[in-house]
C-alpha positions in Angstrom: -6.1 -18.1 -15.8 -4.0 -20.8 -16.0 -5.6 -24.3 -15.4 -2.9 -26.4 -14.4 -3.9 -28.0 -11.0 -0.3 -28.7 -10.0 0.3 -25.2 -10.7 -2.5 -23.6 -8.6 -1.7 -26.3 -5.8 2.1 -25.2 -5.7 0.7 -21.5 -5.5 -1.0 -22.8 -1.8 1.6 -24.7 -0.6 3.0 -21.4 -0.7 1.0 -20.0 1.2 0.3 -22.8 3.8 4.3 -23.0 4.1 4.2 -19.0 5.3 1.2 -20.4 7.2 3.4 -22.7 8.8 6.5 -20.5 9.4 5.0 -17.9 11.6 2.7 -20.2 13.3 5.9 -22.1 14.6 7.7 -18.5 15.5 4.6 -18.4 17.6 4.6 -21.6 19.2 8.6 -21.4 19.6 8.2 -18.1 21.5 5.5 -19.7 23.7 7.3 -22.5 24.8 10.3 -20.7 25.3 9.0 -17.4 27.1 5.7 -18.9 28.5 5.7 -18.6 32.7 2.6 -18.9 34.7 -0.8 -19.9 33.9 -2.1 -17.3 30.9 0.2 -15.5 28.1 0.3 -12.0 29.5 1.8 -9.2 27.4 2.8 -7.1 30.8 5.1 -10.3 31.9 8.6 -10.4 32.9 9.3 -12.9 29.7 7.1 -10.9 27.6 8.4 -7.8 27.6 12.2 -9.7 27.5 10.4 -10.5 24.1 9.8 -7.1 22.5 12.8 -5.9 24.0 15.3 -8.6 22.2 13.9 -7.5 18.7 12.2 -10.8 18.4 9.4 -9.2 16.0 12.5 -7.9 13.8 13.4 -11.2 13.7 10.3 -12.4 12.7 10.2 -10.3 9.3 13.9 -11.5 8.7 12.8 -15.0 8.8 9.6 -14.5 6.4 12.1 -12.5 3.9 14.6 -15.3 4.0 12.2 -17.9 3.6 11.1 -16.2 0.5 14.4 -16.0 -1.5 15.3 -19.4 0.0 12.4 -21.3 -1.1 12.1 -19.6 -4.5 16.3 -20.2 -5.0 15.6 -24.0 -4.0 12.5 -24.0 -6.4 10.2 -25.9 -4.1 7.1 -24.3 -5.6 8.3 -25.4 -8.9 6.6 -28.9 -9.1 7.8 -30.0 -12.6 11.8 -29.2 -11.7 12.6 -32.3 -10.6 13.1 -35.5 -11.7 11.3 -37.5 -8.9 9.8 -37.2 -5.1 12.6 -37.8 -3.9 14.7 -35.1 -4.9 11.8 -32.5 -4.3 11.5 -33.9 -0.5 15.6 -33.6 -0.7 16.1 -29.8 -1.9 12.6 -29.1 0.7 14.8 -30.2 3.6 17.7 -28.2 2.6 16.0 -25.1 2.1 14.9 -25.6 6.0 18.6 -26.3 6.9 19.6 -23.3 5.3 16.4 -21.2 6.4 18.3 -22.1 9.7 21.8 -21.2 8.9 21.4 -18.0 7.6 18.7 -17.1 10.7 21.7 -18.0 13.1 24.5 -16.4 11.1 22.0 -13.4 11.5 22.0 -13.7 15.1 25.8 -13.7 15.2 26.3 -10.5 13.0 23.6 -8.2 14.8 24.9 -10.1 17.8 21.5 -9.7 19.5 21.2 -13.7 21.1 18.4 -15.1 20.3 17.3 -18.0 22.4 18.7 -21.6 21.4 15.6 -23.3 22.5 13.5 -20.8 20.7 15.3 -21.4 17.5 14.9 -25.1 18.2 11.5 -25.1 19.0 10.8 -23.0 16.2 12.5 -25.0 13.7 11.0 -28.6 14.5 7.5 -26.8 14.7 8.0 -25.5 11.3 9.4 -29.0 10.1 6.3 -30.4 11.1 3.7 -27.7 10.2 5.2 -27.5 7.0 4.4 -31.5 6.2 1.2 -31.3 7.7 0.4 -28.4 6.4 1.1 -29.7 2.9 -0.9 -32.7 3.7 -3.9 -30.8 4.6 -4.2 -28.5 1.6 -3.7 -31.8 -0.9 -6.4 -33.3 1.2 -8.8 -29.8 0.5 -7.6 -29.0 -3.0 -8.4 -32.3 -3.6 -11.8 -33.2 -2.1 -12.7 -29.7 -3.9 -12.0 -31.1 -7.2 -14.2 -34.2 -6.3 -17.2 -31.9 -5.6 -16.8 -30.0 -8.6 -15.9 -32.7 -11.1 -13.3 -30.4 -12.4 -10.2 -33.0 -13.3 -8.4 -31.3 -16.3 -6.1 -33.0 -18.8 -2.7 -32.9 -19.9 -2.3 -33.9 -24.2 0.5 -35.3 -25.7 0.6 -35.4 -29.5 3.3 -37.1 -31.8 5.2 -40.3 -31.7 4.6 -41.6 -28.9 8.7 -42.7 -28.9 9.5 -39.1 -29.3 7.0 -38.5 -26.1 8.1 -41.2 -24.4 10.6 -39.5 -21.6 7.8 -36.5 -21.7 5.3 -39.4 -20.3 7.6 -41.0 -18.0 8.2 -37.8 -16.1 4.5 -36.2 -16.4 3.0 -39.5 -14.6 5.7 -40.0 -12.1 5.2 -36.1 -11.1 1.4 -35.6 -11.3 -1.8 -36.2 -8.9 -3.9 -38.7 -10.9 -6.4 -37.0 -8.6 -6.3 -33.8 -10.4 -4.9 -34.4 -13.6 -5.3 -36.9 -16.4 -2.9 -37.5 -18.9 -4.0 -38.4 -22.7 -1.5 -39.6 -25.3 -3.5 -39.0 -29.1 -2.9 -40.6 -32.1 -0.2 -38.7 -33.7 -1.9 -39.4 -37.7 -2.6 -35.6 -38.3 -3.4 -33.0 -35.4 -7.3 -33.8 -34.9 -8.2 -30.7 -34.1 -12.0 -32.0 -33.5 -10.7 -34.9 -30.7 -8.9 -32.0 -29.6 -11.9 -30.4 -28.8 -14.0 -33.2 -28.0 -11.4 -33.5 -24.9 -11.2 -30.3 -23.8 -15.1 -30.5 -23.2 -14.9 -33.4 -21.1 -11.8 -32.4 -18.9 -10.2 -28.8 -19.4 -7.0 -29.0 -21.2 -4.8 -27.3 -19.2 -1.4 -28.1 -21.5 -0.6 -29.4 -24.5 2.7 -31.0 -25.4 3.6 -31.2 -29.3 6.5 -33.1 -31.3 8.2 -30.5 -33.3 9.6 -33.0 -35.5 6.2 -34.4 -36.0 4.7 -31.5 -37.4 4.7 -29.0 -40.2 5.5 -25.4 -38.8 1.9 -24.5 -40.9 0.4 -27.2 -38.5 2.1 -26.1 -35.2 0.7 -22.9 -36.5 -3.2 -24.0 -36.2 -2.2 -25.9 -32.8 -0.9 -22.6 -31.4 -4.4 -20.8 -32.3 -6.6 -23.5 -31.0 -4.3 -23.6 -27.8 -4.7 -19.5 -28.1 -8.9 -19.5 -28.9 -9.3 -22.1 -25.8 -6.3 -20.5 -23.3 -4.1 -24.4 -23.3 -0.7 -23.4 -22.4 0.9 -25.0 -25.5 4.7 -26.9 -25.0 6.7 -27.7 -27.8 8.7 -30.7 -27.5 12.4 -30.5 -28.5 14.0 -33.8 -29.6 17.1 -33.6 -30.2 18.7 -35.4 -27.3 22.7 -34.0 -27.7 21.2 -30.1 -28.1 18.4 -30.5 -25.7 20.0 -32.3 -23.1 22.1 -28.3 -22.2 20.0 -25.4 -20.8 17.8 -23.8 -23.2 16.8 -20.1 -23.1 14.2 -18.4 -25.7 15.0 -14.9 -27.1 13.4 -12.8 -29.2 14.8 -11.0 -32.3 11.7 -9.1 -33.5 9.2 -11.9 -34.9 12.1 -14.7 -34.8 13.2 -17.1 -31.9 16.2 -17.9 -31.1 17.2 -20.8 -28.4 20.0 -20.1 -26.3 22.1 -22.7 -25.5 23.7 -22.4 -21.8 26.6 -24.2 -20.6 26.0 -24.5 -17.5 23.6 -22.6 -14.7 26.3 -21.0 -13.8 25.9 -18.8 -16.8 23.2 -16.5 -14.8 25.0 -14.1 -13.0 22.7 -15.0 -10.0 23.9 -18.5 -9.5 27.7 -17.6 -10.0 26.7 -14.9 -7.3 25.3 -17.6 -4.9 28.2 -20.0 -5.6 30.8 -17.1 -4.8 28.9 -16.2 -1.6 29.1 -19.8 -0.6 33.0 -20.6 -1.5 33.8 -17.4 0.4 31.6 -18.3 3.6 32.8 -21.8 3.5 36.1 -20.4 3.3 36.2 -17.5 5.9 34.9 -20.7 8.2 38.1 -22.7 6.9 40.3 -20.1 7.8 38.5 -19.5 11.0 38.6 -23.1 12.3 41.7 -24.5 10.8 44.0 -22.7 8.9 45.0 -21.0 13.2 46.4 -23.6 14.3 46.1 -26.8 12.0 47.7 -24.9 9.2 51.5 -24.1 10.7 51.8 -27.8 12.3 51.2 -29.2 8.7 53.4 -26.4 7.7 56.6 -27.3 10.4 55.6 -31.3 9.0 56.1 -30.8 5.4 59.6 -28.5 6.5 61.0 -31.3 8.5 59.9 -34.2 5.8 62.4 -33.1 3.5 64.1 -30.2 2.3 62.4 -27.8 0.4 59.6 -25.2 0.3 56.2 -25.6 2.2 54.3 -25.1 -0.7 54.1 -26.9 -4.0 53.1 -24.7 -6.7 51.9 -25.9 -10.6 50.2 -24.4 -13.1 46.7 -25.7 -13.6 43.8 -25.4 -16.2 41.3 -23.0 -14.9 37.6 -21.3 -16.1 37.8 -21.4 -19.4 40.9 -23.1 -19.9 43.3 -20.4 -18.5 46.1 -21.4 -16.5 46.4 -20.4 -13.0 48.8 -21.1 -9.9 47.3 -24.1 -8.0 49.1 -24.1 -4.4 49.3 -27.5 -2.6 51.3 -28.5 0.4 54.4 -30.4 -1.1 54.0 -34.0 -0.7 57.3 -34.8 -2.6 61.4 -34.5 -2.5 61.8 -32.2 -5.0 62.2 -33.3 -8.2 63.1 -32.5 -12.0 59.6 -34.5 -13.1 57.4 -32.6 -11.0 55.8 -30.7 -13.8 55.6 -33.6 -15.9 55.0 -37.0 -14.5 52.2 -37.8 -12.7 52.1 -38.8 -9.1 51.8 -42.8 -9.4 50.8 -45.1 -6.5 53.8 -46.3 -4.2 55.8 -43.0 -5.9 59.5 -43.0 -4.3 59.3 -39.2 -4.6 56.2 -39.2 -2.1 57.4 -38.8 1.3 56.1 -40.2 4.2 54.3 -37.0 5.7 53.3 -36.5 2.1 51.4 -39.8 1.9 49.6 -38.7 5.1 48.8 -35.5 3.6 47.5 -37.4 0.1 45.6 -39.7 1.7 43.7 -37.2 4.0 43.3 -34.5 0.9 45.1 -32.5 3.5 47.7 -31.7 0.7 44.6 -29.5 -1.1 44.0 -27.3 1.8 46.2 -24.3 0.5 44.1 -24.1 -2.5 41.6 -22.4 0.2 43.9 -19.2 -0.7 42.7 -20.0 -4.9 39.2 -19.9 -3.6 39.7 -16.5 -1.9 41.6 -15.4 -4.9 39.1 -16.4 -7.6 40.7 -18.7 -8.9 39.1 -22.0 -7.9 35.7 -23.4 -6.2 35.0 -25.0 -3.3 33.5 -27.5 -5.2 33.9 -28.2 -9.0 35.9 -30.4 -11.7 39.6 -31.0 -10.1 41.8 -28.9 -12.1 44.4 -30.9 -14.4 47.8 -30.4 -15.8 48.2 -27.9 -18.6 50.0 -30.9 -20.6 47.3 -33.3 -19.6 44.3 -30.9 -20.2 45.4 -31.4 -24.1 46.2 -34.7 -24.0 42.9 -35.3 -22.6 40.9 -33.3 -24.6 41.9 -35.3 -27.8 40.8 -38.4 -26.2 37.1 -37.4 -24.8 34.8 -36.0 -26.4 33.4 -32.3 -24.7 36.1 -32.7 -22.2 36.4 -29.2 -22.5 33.0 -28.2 -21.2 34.2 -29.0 -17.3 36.2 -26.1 -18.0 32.8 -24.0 -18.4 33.5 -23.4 -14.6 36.1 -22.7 -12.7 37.9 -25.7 -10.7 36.9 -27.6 -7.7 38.9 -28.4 -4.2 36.7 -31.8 -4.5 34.1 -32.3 -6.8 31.3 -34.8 -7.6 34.0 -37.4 -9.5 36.1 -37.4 -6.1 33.1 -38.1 -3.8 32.1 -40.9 -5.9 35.9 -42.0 -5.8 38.0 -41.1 -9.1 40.8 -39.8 -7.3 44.2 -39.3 -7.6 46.2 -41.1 -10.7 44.4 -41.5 -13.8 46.1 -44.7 -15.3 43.2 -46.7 -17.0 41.1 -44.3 -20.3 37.5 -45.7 -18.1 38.6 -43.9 -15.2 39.1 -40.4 -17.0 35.7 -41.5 -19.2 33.9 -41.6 -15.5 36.0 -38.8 -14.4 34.8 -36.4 -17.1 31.0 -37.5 -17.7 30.8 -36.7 -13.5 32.4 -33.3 -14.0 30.3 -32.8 -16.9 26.9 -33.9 -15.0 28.2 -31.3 -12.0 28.6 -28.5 -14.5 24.8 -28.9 -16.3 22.9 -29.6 -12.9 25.1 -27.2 -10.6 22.6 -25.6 -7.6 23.7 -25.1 -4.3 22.2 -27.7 -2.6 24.4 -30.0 -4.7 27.6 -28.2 -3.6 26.4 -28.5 0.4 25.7 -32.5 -0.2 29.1 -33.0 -2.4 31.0 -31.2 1.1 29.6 -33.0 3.2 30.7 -36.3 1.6 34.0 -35.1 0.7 34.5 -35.2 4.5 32.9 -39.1 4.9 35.6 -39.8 1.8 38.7 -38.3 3.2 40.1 -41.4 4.8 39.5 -43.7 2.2 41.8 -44.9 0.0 42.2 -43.3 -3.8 42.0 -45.0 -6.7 
C-alpha cells in the first residue's frame, strides 16, 4: 500500500467531495420543494419531484462530477505549483460542474428549478470546503494518536534538489509528512534504514546525475525490499522542462518527449469540444444580428470586399486562409507590409474594428473549419513566420498547436505591430508557456480576459 499521506488524504477528499455533492442536491431540493411542517413523500411538491426526473438528474450530476474533477486534477495534490492555483482549478471545476448541469437541462429540455440549481450549488461550495476542512482535521488528529508521520528523502546535491525541495515543502502537511534532505557522499544505505524505522519512508527522490546506474540499481531494491515509491530526479533543465512520458521497449526505457498536452488525443478532444461550443454560442448571440451591421460598415467605409483574406501559418506550420473583416483601402502591400500605428491605409471604421478585436470575429468560421482555436498563439504572416524563426530560438514550437483568435500574449498586451525584437521575445516565450501548460481552465480564464482587454489600446 502506498504510504504517502498526501496521497491517502486526496483519496478522502474524494470521497467527502461526493459526500458533499449529494448532500447539497438534498438540501437544494428541500429548500426548493419543502411546503408545510414535515417532508412528506405523498406531497404536492414531492411528487412534482419524482415526476421532473430530479433523481435522473442526480446520477448525471455525480457522473459529471467525476470526469470534471478527475479532468481538472483536483485529487492530484502534487500538480500544481502552489495553493493558489489548486484553490483556482477547484473553483472552476464547480463553475463548470454547473455549466454542463444547465446545458443538460436545456438539451433534455426538462426545467429544472433555478433556485434548486442555486441552492444546490452554494450548498455544495460550502460543504465541499468544510468538508475538506473536517477530513484534514480527522486524518490528522489520527496521525497524532498513532504517531505515524512518514518521511519524504531526498538524496544528491542538494543544488540539483533544490526546485524538488522548494515545491515538496510549499505543497506538503508538515503535520503528516517530514521532509529529509541526506548527505549526498555515497547512498548510505544504513541512514537509509535507520530513517525508515523512525518515520516510514513513503518516497524517495534520487539525482540521476549523482549516481552510478550500478548504484541507482541497489537504491531501487532497497526502495523494492521496504515498498518506498522511488523518483528519479531528471536534471536537465532545457529537456525536462517539456512533458515527459516513459515507454517501454522490452527491458529498455525510453522518455517521450511531448510538445505540448495537446499531444493526448483527450485534451485536443476537450479543446475541440470547447472551440466549437464557444463558437455555436458566438454564432448564436452575435454573428444574427451584430455580424451584417459590421458587414454593411466595412461596405460603406470604402470600396471593396467585406472580408480580408491572407494566408497565415497554421498547426504545424501549414498555411491556411485566415478571414478578417477588412480594415483597409485596398492596397498592393497588403500581403506584405505590416499594419503600423496611424496606417493611412486603415480606415476609419477599420480603426474601430482594430481597436475592439472586432476585425477577428470572422475567424469564428476558421474555428468551425479546423483551422484555428479559440484560444492559442496569434497566427503570423507566412513571410514573417521565417523571418522570425531565424531570430528566436524554438519559435517554431507555438506552431505545435493550431492558432489562436486571442491568446495568452494578447491578454497580457503584445498586440498588434511587432516593431521592437523584446516585444516578439515576450510575444513568443507567452505563446510558448500557453503551448506546454495548455488545460482548459486556462483557455476559460484567457476568454474571459480577452473581453476585459478589448477596449484597450494595442501596443
Amino acid at each position: 500500500m502506498y504510504k504517502n499521506h498526501e496521497y491517502l488524504l486526496s483519496f478522502y477528499y474524494r470521497i467527502a467531495d461526493f459526500i458533499a455533492l449529494n448532500a447539497a442536491f438534498f438540501i437544494g431540493v428541500y429548500l426548493r420543494f419543502y411546503s408545510g411542517s414535515s417532508f412528506d413523500f405523498q406531497s404536492e411538491a414531492s411528487f412534482e419531484l419524482l415526476e421532473s426526473n430530479y433523481i435522473g438528474l442526480l446520477l448525471f450530476i455525480n457522473l459529471t462530477w467525476f470526469f470534471v474533477s478527475n479532468q481538472q486534477k483536483i485529487y492530484d495534490l502534487f500538480s500544481f505549483t502552489s495553493k493558489y492555483r489548486y484553490v483556482f482549478a477547484v473553483i472552476a471545476a464547480i463553475v463548470l460542474q454547473l455549466f454542463i448541469t444547465v446545458a443538460f437541462n436545456g438539451l433534455i429540455k426538462t426545467f429544472y428549478s433555478r433556485f434548486f440549481l442555486l441552492y444546490t450549488y452554494i450548498s455544495f461550495s460550502a460543504f465541499l470546503l468544510l468538508g475538506r476542512k473536517l477530513t484534514f482535521f480527522l486524518y490528522s488528529r489520527k496521525l497524532k494518536k498513532k504517531k505515524s508521520q512518514n518521511a519524504i528523502v531526498l538524496m544528491g546535491a542538494k543544488l540539483q534538489l533544490s526546485e524538488v525541495e522548494e515545491f515538496l515543502e510549499s505543497n506538503i502537511s508538515t503535520e503528516t509528512q517530514k521532509l529529509i534532505q541526506l548527505d549526498p557522499t555515497g547512498i548510505q544505505l544504513q541512514q537509509l534504514q535507520k530513517i525508515n524505522k523512525e518515520f516510514p519512508i513513503s518516497e524517495l527522490y534520487v539525482s540521476l546525475s549523482g549516481y552510478s546506474e550500478d548504484e541507482i540499481e541497489e537504491l531501487s531494491l532497497f526502495c523494492d525490499n521496504h515498498f518506498i515509491r522511488l523518483r528519479l530526479v531528471f536534471n536537465w533543465k532545457k529537456v525536462g522542462s517539456q512533458n515527459l512520458s516513459v515507454v517501454n521497449f522490452n527491458q529498455t526505457n525510453i522518455l517521450k518527449l511531448s510538445l505540448t498536452p495537446l499531444d493526448d488525443q483527450y485534451n485536443a478532444i476537450v479543446k475541440r469540444g470547447f472551440d466549437l461550443l464557444f463558437s455555436l454560442l458566438v454564432a448564436i448571440l452575435l454573428f444574427s444580428w451584430l455580424f451584417p451591421i459590421l458587414a454593411f460598415a466595412v461596405k460603406l467605409s470604402s470600396p471593396g470586399p467585406v472580408f480580408f483574406k491572407q494566408k497565415r501559418s497554421g498547426l504545424n506550420n501549414k498555411g491556411f486562409n485566415c478571414y478578417k473583416f477588412r480594415s483597409m483601402k485596398q492596397n498592393a502591400e497588403a500581403d506584405a507590409k505590416q499594419a503600423t500605428q496611424n496606417d493611412p491605409r486603415i480606415t476609419k471604421v477599420g480603426a474601430f474594428l482594430r481597436k475592439t478585436s472586432l476585425d477577428e470575429l470572422p475567424q469564428f468560421i476558421n474555428v468551425i473549419k479546423g483551422q484555428m482555436s479559440i484560444v492559442g498563439p496569434r497566427p503570423h504572416m507566412l513571410k514573417h513566420t521565417e523571418q522570425y524563426s531565424n531570430l528566436v530560438g524554438n519559435f517554431m514550437n507555438r506552431h505545435a498547436i493550431k492558432p489562436g483568435i486571442t491568446g495568452l500574449a494578447q491578454i497580457k498586451g503584445y498586440r498588434g505591430e511587432i516593431d521592437d525584437f523584446s516585444l516578439l521575445q515576450n510575444r513568443v516565450r507567452l505563446d510558448r508557456f500557453y503551448v506546454n501548460n495548455w488545460t482548459l481552465f486556462f483557455d476559460i480564464k484567457i476568454v474571459f480576459l480577452t473581453v476585459f482587454t478589448m477596449f484597450q489600446d494595442h501596443r
